[in-house]
BADODO-813728 format. One record per residue (C-alpha): x, y, z; residue number from 1. Coordinates in Angstrom, 3 decimals, padded with zeros to 6 digits, m for minus. Layout:
N
px = X; py = Y; pz = Z; resi = NUM
...
//
This chain:
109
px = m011.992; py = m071.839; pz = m111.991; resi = 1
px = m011.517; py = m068.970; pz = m114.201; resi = 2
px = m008.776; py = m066.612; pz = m114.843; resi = 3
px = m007.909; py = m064.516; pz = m112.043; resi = 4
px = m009.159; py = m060.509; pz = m112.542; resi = 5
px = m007.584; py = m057.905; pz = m114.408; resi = 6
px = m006.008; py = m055.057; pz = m111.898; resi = 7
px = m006.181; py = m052.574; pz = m114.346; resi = 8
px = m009.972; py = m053.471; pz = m115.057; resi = 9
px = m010.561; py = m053.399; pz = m111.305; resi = 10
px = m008.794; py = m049.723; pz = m111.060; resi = 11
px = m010.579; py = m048.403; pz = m113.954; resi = 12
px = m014.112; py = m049.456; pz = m112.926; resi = 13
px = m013.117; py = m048.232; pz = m109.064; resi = 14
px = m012.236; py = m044.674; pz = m110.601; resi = 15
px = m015.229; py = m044.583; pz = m112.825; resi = 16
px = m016.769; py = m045.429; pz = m109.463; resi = 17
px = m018.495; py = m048.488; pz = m110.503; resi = 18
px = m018.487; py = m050.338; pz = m107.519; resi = 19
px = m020.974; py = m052.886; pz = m108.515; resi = 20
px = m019.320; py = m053.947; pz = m111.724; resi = 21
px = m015.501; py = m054.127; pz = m109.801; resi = 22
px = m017.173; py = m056.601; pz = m107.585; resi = 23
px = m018.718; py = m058.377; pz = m110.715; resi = 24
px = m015.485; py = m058.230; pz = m112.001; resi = 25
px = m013.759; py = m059.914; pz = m109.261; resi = 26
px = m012.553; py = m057.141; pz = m106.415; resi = 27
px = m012.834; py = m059.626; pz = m103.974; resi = 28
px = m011.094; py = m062.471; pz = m105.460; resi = 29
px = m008.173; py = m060.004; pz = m106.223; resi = 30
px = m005.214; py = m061.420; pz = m104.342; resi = 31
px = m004.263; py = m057.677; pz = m104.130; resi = 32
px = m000.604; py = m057.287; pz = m102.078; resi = 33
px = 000.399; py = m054.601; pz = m099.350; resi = 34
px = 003.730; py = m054.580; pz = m101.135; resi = 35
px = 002.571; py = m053.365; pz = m104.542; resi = 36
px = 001.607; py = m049.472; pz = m104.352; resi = 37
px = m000.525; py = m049.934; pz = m107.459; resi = 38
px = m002.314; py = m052.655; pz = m105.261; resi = 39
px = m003.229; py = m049.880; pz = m102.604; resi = 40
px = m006.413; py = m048.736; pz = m103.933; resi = 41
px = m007.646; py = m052.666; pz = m104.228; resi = 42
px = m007.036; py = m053.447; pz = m100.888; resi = 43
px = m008.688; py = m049.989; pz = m099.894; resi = 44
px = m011.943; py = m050.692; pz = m101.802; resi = 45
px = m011.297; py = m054.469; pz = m100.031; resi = 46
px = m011.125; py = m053.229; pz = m096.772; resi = 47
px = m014.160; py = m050.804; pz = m097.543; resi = 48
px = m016.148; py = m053.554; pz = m098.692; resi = 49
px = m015.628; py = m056.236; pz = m095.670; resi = 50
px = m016.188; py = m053.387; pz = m093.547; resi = 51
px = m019.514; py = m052.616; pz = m094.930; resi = 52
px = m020.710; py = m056.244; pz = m095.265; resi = 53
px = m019.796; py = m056.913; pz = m091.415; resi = 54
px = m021.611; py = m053.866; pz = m090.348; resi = 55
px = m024.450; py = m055.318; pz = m092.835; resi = 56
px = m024.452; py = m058.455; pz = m091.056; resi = 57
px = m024.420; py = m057.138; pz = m087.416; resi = 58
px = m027.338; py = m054.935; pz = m088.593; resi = 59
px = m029.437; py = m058.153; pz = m089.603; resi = 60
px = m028.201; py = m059.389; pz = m086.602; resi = 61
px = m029.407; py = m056.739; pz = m084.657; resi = 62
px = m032.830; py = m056.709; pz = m086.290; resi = 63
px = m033.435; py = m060.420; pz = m085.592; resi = 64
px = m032.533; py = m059.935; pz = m082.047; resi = 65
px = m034.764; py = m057.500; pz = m081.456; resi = 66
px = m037.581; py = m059.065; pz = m083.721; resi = 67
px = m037.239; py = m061.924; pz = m080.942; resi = 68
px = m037.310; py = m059.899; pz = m078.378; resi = 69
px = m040.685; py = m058.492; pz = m079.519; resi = 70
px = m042.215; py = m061.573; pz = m080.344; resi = 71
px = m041.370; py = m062.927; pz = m076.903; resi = 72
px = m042.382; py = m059.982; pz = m074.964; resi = 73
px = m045.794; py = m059.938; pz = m076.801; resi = 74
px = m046.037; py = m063.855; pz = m076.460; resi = 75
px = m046.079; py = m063.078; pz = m072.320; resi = 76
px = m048.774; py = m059.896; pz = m072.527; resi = 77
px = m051.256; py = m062.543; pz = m074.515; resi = 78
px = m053.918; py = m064.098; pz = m072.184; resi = 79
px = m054.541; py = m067.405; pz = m071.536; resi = 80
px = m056.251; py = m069.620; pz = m074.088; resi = 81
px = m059.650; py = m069.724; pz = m073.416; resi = 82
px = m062.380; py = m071.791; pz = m075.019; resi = 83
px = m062.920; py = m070.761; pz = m079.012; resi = 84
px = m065.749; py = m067.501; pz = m078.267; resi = 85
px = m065.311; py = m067.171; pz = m074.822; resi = 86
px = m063.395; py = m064.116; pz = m073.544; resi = 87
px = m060.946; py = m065.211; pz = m071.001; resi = 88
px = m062.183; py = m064.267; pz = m067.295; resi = 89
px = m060.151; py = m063.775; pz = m064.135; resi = 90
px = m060.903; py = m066.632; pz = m062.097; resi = 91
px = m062.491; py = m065.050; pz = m059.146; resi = 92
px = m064.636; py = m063.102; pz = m062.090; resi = 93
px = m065.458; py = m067.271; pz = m063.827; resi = 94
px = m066.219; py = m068.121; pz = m060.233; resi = 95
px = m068.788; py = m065.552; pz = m059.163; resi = 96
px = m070.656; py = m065.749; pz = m062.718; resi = 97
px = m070.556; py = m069.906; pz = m061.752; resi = 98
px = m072.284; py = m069.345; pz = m058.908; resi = 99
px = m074.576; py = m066.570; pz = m060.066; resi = 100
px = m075.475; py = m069.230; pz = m063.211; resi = 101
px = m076.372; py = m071.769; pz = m060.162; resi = 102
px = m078.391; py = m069.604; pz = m058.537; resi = 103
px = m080.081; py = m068.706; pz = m061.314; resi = 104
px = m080.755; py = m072.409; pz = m062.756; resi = 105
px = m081.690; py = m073.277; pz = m059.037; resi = 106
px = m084.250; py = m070.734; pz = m059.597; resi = 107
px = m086.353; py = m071.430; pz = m063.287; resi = 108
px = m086.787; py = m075.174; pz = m062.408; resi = 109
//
């Protein structure tokens, strides 16, 4: 593992307000301590930063849920399979047309 990351490099990119590169740079990893008053601002931007990626996550969360939701809720409006061409038919609709195709078949022979 490598060295651990410079405070003062952390502080300087947080001020310049370079939030990307102090997280390139190793915010996270910083042990930063409650105790140390030059430490504050780390844990701050810390705190910030877990904060944001846990709303993040219950966002995706939230998103899949509801994507699921959706998909099953459409999955119950679909019809019932019916044969590759044929539109599906009630079945007191499949039966009448049966016996209307009898009746007619009955008839041409």
């Amino acid at each position: 593992m490598g060295s651990p990351p410079d405070p003062r490099r952390l502080l300087q990119l947080l001020e310049a307000g370079d939030l990307d590169g102090a997280i390139d740079a190793g915010l996270m990893d910083h042990p930063a301590r409650g105790d140390d008053p030059a430490d504050a601002p780390l844990l701050a931007a810390q705190r910030r930063l877990r904060e944001a990626w846990a709303a993040r996550d219950r966002h995706r969360a939230r998103n899949a849920r509801l994507a699921r939701i959706a998909a099953e809720r459409e999955a119950r409006r679909a019809p019932a399979h019916a044969p590759a061409g044929a539109p599906a038919l009630p079945p007191a609709a499949a039966a009448a047309l049966a016996r209307a195709r009898a009746r007619a078949a009955g008839r041409s022979s």
